[in-house]
C-alpha positions as CSV (number, residue, x, y, z in Angstrom):
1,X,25.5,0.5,-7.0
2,X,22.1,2.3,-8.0
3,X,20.8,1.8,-4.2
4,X,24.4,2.9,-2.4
5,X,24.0,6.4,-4.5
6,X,20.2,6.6,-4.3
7,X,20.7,6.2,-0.3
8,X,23.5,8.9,-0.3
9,X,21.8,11.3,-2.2
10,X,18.5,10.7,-0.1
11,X,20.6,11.2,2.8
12,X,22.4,14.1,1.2
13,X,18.6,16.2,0.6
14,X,17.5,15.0,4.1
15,X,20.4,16.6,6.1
16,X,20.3,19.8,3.7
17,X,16.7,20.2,5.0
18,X,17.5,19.6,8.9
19,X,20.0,22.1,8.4
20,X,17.9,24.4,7.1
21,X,15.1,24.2,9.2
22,X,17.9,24.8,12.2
23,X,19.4,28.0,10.7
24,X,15.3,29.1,10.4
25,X,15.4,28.6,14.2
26,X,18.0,30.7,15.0
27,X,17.5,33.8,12.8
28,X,14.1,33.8,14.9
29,X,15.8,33.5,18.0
30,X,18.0,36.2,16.8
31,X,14.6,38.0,15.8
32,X,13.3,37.7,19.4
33,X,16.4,38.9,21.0
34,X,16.4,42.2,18.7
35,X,12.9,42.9,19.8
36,X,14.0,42.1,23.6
37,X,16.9,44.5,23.4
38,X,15.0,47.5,21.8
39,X,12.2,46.9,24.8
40,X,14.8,46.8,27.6
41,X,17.0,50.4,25.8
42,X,13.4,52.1,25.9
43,X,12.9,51.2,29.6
44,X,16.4,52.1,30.7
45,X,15.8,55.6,28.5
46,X,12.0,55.9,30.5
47,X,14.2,55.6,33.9
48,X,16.9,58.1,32.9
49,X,14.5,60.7,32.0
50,X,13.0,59.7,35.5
51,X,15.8,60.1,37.9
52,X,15.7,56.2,38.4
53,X,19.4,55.2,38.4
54,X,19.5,52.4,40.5
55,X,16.8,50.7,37.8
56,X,18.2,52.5,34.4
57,X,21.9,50.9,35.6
58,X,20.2,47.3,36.3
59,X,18.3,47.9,33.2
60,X,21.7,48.8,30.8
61,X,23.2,45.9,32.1
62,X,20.2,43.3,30.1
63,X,20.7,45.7,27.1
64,X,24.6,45.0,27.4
65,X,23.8,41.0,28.1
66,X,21.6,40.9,24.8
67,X,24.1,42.9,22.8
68,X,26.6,40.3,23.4
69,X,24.4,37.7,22.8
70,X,22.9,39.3,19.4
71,X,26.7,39.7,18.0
72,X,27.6,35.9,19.3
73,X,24.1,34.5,17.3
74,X,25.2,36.8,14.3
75,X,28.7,35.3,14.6
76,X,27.5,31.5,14.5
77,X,24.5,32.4,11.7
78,X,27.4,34.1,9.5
79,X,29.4,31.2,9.9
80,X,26.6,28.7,8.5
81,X,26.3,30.8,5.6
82,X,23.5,33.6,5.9
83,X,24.6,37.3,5.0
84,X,24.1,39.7,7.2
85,X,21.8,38.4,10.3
86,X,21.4,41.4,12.0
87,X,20.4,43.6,9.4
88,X,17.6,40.8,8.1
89,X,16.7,40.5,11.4
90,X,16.0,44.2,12.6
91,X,14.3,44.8,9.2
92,X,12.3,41.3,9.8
93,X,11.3,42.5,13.5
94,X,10.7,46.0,12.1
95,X,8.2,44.8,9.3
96,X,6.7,42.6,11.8
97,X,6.0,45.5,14.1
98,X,4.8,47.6,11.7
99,X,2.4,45.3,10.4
100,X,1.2,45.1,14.4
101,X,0.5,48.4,14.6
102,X,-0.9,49.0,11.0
103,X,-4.1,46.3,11.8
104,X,-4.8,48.1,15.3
């Protein structure tokens, strides 16, 4: 009896900690796209103010594609339990950007 609940609560902490380690993943991923997306909306702002339709229009459509995508992570991270992904992960890519610039 003392093995059976030893093995399920070894089994228990083990897939706690895979899970965890997943959910890590994704708020980078979520991170990454955040950063992507606020590149891409300064480029398709850079074209506007130079007359470059054809590439601003190309342009909006990636910033559309990685809004979609931002609220779709942010759906499936809210649904594994963490609060507010987006707003951790702008103020994460923010502080990470800031540190950047603050050591050149």
């Amino acid at each position: 009896m003392k093995k059976i609940i030893f093995l399920l609560l070894t089994g228990i902490v083990m897939s706690a900690g895979a899970m965890a380690q997943s959910v890590q993943k994704e708020e980078n991923k979520l991170k990454n796209t955040i950063k992507n997306k606020k590149e891409d909306k300064h480029e398709v702002g850079n074209h506007l103010a130079h007359f470059r339709m054809k590439a601003a229009l190309h342009k909006r459509k990636e910033v559309r594609h990685h809004r979609r995508s931002i609220n779709r992570q942010a759906e499936h991270l809210e649904a594994r339990g963490v609060k507010h992904p987006v707003y951790k992960a702008k103020a994460q890519a923010k502080k990470e950007k800031d540190a950047k610039n603050n050591n050149n």
